[in-house]
N, C-alpha and C positions, 0 to 999 in steps of 0.2 A: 205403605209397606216398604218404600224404598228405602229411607232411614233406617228399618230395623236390619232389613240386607245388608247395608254398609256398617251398623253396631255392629251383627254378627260377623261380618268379614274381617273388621279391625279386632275384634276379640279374637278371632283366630289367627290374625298375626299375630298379637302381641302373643299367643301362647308357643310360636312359633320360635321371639325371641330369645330366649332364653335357651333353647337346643341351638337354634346358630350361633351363639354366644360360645357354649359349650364347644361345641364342633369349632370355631376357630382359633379358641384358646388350645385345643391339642386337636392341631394339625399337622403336626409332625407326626405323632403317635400314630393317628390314623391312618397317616401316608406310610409309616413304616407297616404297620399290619395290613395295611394292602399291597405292601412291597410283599410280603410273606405270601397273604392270598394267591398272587400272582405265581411268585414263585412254585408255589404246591400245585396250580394248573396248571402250568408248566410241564413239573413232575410228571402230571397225571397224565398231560396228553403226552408225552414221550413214551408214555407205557404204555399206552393208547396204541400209537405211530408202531412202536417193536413188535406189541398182539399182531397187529395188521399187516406189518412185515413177515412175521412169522405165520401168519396166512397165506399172504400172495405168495412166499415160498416153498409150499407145503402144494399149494395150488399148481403152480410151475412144477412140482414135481409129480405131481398127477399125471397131468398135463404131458409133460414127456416119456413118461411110462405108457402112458394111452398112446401118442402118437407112434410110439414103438412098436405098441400093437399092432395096430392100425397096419402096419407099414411090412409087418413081420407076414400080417393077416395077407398082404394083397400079395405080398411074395408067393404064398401058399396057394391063391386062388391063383396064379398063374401055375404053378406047376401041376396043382389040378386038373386045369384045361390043358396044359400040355398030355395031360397021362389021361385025356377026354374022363377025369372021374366029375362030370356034371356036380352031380347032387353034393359032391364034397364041395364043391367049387362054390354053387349054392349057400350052404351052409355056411361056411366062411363069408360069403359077401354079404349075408345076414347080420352076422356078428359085428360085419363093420360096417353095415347099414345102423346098428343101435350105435356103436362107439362113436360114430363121427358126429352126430346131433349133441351128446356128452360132453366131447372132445371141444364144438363151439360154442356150448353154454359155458363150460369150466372157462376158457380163453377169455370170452366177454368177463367172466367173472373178474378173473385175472385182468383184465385189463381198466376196470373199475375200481379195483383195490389199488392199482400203479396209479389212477388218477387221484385218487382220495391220500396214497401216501405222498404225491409231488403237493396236492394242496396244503397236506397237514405238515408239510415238510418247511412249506415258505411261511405258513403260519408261524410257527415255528422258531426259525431263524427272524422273522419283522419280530416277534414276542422278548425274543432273545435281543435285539439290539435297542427296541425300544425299554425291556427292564436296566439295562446297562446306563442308557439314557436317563429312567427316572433312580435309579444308585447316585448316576453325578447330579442330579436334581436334589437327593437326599442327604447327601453330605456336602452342597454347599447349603441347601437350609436348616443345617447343622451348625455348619459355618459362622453364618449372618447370622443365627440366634446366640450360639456364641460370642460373636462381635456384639447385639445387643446388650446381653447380658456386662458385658466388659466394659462398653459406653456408661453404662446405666451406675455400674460399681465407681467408673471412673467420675461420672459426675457428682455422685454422693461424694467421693473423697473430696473432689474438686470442693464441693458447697464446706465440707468438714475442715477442709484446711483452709476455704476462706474465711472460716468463723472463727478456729482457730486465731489466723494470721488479723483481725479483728479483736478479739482476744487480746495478742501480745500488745497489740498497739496503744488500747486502751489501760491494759498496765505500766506501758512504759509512761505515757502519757500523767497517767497521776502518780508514777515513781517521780516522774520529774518536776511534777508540781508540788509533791511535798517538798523533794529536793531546793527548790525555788525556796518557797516558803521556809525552810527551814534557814536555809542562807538569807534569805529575809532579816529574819527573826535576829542571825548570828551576827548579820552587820547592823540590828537597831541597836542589839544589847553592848557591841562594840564602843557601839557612838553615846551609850547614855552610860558606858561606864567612863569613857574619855573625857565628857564631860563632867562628869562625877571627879574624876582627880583634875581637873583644871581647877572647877571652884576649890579643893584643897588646897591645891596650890595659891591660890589667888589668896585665900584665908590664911595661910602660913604667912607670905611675903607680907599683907597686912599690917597682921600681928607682928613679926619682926621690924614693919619701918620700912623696908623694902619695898621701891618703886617696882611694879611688875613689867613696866612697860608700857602701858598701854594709860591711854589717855580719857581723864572724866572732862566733862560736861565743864567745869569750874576751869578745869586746865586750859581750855579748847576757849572759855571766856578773856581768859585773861590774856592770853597769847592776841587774842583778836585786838583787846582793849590797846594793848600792847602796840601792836604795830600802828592803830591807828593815831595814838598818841606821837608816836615818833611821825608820822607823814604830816603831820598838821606843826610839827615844827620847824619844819624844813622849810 
């Protein structure tokens, strides 16, 4: 059974890969709409934060209307007892018998909505410094994807213009070799026409009787016979 646990496990990776794949080809995408997400919790708790505000304020104004009572209340019960009216006196210290249990629940209140608005408050501003944070996270991986993107351009041109620059070389290269060969060609036909009007020439002077200069075989005999007839007379 253990084999089939490790087929099944590796089959649920590999179904995995293809969503990670996705996921970190747009991850900027995704980081900016959770840039947004963030932003609209944001939002929401700052509305949050001003309800709650506008509670504990609304509370604090209870609050000190009550204590006015309260306070107005005890004023009364002393001039009561002064004017010995008991059962007034009574009656009034009643009243701020119920107020003042009130008067401590509202307070505590009040003093639970001041801690809840100092917590949501640093929430808050950490939320606020750290989105500021992932902004310049977001616009230098904007950046560097742009410098990617710019690399990436620059190295195709790079390879296009070495192919190019391969290209020219390879045309100069057999410009110059036909060039070659053609001057080749221009100084053979040079030479077999120069020699084409020498033997003219040589066939003219012939025909006219005209020594051309230049010396045969027959000439170059007798010249030899020649001298060596004269050395042997000597």
């Amino acid at each position: 059974m253990s084999i089939w646990r490790k087929l099944d496990t590796l089959f649920r990776a590999s179904a995995q890969e293809p969503v990670a794949k996705l996921v970190d080809a747009n991850g900027i995408r995704i980081f900016e709409q959770e840039l947004r997400d963030a932003e609209q919790a944001i939002a929401r708790s700052k509305r949050e934060l001003a309800c709650l505000m506008a509670e504990k304020t609304r509370l604090a104004r209870d609050n000190e209307h009550l204590r006015a009572t309260i306070d107005k209340r005890e004023h009364q019960v002393t001039e009561a007892l002064e004017k010995n009216e008991e059962e007034l006196a009574l009656e009034l210290a009643n009243l701020i018998a119920e107020d003042e249990p009130l008067l401590e629940r509202q307070q505590q209140q009040h003093d639970k909505l001041q801690q809840q608005e100092n917590r949501l408050r640093k929430q808050l501003r950490d939320s606020g410094r750290a989105l500021k944070h992932f902004h310049s996270e977001l616009r230098l991986a904007r950046a560097n994807r742009h410098a990617e993107q710019i690399n990436r351009q620059l190295r195709g041109h790079a390879r296009g213009l070495s192919s190019h620059m391969e290209d020219l070389n390879q045309s100069v290269s057999r410009i110059q070799a036909r060039q070659a060969e053609a001057e080749d060609i221009e100084a053979a036909l040079t030479e077999l026409d120069r020699e084409q009007e020498d033997e003219t020439l040589d066939s003219k002077l012939k025909a006219a009787g005209i020594s051309n200069g230049k010396s045969s075989g027959e000439q170059v005999l007798a010249r030899i016979r020649s001298r060596s007839s004269a050395d042997r007379s000597k």
